[in-house]
C-alpha positions in Angstrom: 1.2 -8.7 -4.9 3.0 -8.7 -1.6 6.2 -9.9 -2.2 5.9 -12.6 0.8 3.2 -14.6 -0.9 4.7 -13.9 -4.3 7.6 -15.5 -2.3 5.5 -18.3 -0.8 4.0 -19.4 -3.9 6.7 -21.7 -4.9 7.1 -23.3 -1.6 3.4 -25.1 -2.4 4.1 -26.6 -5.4 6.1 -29.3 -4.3 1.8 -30.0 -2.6 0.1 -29.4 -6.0 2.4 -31.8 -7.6 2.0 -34.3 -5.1 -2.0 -33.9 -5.5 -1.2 -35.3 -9.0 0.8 -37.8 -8.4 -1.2 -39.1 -5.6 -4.2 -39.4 -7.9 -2.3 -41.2 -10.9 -0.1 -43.2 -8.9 -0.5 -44.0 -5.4 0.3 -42.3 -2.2 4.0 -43.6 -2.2 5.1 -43.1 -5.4 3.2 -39.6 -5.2 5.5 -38.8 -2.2 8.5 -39.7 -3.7 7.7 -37.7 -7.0 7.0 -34.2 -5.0 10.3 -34.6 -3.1 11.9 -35.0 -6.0 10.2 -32.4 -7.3 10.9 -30.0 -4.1 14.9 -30.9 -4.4 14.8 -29.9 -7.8 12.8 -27.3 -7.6 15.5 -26.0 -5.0 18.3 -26.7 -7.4 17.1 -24.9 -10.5 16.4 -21.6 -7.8 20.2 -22.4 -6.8 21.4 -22.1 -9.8 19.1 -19.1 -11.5 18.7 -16.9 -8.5 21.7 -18.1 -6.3 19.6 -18.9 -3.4 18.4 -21.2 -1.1 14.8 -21.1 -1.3 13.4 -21.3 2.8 10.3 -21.9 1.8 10.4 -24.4 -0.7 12.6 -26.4 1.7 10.1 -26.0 4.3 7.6 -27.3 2.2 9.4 -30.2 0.8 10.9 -31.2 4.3 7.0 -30.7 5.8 5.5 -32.7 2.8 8.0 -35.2 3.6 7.8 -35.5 7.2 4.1 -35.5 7.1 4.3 -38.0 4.2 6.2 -40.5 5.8 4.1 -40.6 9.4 1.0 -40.8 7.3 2.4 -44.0 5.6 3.6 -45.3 8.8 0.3 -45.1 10.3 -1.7 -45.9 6.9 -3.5 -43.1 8.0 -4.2 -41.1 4.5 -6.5 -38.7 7.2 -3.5 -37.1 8.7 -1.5 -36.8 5.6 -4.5 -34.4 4.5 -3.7 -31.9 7.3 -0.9 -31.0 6.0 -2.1 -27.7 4.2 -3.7 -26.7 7.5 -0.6 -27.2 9.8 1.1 -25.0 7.6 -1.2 -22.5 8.0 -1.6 -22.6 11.1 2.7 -21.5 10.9 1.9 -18.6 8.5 -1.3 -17.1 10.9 1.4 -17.6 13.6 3.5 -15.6 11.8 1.5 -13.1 10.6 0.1 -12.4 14.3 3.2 -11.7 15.4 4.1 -9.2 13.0 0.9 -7.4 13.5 0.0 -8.0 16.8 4.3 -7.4 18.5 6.6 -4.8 18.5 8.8 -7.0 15.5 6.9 -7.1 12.0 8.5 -10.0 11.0 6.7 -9.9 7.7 7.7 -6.3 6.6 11.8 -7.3 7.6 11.8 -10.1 5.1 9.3 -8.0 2.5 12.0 -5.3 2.4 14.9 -8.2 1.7 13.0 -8.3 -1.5 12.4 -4.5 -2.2 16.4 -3.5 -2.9 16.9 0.3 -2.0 12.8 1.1 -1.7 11.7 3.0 1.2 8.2 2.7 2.8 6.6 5.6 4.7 4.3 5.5 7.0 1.5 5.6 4.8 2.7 2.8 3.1 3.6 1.1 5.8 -0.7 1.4 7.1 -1.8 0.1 3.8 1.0 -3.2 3.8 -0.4 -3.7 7.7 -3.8 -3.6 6.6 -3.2 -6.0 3.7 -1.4 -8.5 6.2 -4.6 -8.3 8.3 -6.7 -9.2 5.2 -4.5 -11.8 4.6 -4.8 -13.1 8.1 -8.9 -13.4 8.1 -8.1 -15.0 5.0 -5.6 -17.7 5.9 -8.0 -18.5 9.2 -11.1 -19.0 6.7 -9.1 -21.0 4.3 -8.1 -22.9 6.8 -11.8 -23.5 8.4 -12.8 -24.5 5.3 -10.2 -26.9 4.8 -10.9 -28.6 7.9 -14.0 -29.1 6.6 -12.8 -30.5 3.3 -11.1 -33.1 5.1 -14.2 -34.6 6.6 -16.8 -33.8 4.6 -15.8 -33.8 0.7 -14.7 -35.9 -1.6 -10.9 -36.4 -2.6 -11.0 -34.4 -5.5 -12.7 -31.6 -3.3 -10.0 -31.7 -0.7 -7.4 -31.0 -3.6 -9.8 -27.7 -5.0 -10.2 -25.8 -1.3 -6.6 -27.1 -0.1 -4.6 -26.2 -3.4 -6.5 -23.7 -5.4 -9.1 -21.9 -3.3 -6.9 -20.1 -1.3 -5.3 -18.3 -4.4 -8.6 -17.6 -5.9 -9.5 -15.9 -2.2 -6.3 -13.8 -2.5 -7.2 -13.2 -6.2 -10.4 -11.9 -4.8 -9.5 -9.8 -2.6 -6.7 -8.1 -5.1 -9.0 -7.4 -7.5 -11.7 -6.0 -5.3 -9.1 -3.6 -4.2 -7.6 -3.0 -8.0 -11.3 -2.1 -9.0 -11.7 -0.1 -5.8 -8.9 2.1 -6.5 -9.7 2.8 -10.2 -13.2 4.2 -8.9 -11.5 6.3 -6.5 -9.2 7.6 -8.9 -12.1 8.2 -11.7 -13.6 9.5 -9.4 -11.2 12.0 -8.4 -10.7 12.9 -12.0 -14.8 13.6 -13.0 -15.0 15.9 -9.6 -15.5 19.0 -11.2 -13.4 22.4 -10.3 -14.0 26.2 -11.7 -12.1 27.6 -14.8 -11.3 31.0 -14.0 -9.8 34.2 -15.2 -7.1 36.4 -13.5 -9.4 38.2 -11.5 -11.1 34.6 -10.0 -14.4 34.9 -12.2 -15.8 31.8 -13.2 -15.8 31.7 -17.0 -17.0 27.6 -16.7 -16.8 24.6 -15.0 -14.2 21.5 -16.3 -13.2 18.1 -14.9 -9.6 17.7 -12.6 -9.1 15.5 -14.8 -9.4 18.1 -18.1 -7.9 20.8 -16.3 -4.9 18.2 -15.8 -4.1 17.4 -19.2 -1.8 20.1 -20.1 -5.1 23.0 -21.9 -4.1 25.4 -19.3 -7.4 25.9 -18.1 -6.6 28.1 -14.8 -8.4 27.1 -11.6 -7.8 27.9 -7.9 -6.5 25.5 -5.8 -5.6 26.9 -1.6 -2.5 26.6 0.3 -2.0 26.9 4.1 1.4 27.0 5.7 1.2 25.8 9.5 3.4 27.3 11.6 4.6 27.2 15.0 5.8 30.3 17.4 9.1 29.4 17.3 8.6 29.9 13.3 9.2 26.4 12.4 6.8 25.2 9.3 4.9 22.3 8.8 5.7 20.3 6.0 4.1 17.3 4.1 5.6 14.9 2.0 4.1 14.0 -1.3 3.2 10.2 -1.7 5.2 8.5 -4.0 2.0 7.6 -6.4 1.4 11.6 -7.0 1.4 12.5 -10.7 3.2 15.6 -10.0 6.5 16.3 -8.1 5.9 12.5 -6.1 8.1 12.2 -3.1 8.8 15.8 -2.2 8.2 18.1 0.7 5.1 20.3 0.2 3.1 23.4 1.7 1.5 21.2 4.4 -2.4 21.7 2.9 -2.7 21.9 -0.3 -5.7 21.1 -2.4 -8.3 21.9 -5.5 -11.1 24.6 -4.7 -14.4 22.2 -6.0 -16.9 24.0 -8.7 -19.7 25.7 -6.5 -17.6 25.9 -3.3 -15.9 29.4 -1.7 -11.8 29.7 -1.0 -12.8 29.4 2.1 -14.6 26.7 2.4 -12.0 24.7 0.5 -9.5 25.4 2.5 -11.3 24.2 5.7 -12.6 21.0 3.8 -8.4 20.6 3.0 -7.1 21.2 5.9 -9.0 19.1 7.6 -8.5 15.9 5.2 -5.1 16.6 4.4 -3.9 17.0 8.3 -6.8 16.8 10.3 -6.6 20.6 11.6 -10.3 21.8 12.2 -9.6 24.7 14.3 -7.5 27.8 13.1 -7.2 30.9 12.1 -6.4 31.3 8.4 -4.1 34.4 7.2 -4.1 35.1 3.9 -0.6 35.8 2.2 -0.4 36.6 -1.1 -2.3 35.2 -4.8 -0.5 34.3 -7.3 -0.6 31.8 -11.0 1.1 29.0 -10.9 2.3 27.2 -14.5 4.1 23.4 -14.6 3.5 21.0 -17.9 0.3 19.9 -17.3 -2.1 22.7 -15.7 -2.0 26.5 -14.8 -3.3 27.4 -11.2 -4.9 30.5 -9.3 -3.0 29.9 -5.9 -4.9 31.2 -3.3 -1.8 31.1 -0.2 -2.4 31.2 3.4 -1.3 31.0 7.1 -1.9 29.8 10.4 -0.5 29.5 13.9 -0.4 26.5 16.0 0.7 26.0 19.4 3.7 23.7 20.2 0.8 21.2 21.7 -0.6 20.8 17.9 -1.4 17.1 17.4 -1.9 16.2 13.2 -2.9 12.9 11.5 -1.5 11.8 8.0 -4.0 10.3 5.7 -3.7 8.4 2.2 -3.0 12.0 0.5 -0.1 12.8 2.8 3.0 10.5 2.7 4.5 11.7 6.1 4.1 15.1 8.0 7.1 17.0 10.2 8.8 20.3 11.6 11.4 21.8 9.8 13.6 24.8 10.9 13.6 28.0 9.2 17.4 27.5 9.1 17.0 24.1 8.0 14.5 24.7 4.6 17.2 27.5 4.1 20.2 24.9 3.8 18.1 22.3 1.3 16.7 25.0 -1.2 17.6 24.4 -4.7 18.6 20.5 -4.0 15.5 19.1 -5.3 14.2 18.1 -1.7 10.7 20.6 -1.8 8.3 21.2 -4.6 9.2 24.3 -6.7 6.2 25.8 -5.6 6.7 25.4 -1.9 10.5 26.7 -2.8 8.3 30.1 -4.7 6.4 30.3 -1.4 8.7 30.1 1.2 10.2 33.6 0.1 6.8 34.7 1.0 6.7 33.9 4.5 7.7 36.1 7.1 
């Protein structure tokens, strides 16, 4: 879960407990009980975590505020706005992280993240999650609004207290069920299992030819480089089963059962780094062994004008130049794949 709702959820039970109270006891004595609640609430956090918790005070001093005007006014009406004003603060606040130069969200997420970096693709994916959670707070709201004028009590306290987690728990598990189809997916695609010479002897899952049988199969590589010599390189998303975080060949993928070296590396290049148009020079073949597979490398080149524009996708972490001179100096310290490391003496 995002770690700013993980970090919101404690601010809102000062509300839930409230709900309670209000119900049992009375509007008053409910009121009193979640700002006692909230205080100690903020006391135990104090004292166990050695902070002050923002949100819970914001909460508490909101519940409180709002509390007290709705008893002034007997107005029990404007008490029950109280989940929608604060809302309305966290779309505010969400819309200006996406929508300004300052994500305000991501700065306090990484407070919470210690010495974790996010790349750019990670960076896409948190964005794109905030903007879920947006069109999510905006309908919770709506429906709210609703609540308060056309549903009982006890179906005021179900949308304003619980619906909007089982919306968020929704959504999570629409994407956790998404992403283990992608990846099973992934794994049942089909490669060939080959022999030295690149004849097809049968056909195996990535999956199979991943779990450490050595079943060889041919997989293309393109280097992408500029006049000047500099190369192209990506940098492994931190997720990857193998060699995670590292800087890579620039296009690198798995040759699918049925389909030519050359089509692969087309198909690659253009997911991987969205280059359509080049030239391919082949380099060299060669078998690659690690723990958990054997490969038939098929390596290749291709020259790009300084003008090249590239896109990163979910398979590639970030993309950038490096200088001959520069790959030279960070050989050997654990900063590029192996492979890449094998390659490099290749190049001319």
């Amino acid at each position: 879960m995002n770690p700013i709702i993980r970090k919101m959820l404690p601010g809102l039970l000062p509300l839930l407990v409230f709900v309670l109270a209000d119900e049992l006891l009375g509007t008053q004595i409910g009121l009193i009980v979640a700002v006692v609640f909230g205080i100690g609430q903020l006391v135990f956090l104090r004292i166990t975590q050695k902070l002050w918790d923002r949100f819970v005070i914001f909460d508490t001093l909101l519940l409180t505020a709002l509390g007290g005007i709705s008893m002034l006014l007997e107005n029990d009406t404007l008490f029950l706005w109280k989940p929608v004003l604060t809302e309305s603060i966290l779309v505010g606040f969400i819309a200006l992280s996406l929508f300004s130069k300052h994500n305000l969200v991501l700065l306090m997420s990484k407070r919470y993240m210690g010495d974790m970096q996010i790349n750019e693709s990670q960076q896409k994916l948190f964005n794109r999650n905030l903007l879920v959670l947006f069109f999510i707070t905006i309908l919770h709201m709506a429906i709210s609004v609703y609540s308060i004028y056309y549903m009982s009590k006890e179906g005021w306290v179900f949308v304003s207290g619980f619906l909007f987690y089982i919306m968020l728990g929704v959504y999570f598990a629409i994407m956790f069920i998404s992403n283990y189809f992608k990846r099973k997916k992934i794994n049942d695609e089909y490669v060939a299992v080959i022999d030295e010479d690149g004849k097809i002897l049968q056909k195996a899952s990535r999956g199979e030819v991943h779990s450490g049988n050595h079943l060889m199969h041919p997989v293309v590589h393109l280097h992408v480089i500029k006049r000047d010599g500099s190369v192209l390189l990506q940098k492994r998303p931190e997720n990857k089963e193998i060699q995670p975080g590292k800087w890579d060949t620039a296009v690198g993928g798995h040759v699918s059962f049925g389909e030519s070296i050359e089509k692969a590396l087309q198909r690659e290049t253009d997911e991987e780094i969205g280059l359509k148009d080049f030239k391919a020079i082949p380099i060299q073949q060669y078998t690659w062994k690690t723990e958990i597979e054997t490969e038939r490398v098929y390596m290749f080149a291709c020259f790009v004008e300084e003008n090249q524009r590239f896109k990163t996708t979910d398979e590639v972490s970030d993309l950038r130049w490096w200088s001959r001179k520069e790959i030279q100096r960070n050989l050997g310290k654990g900063i590029f794949t192996p492979n890449f490391e094998h390659e490099f003496s290749m190049l001319k």
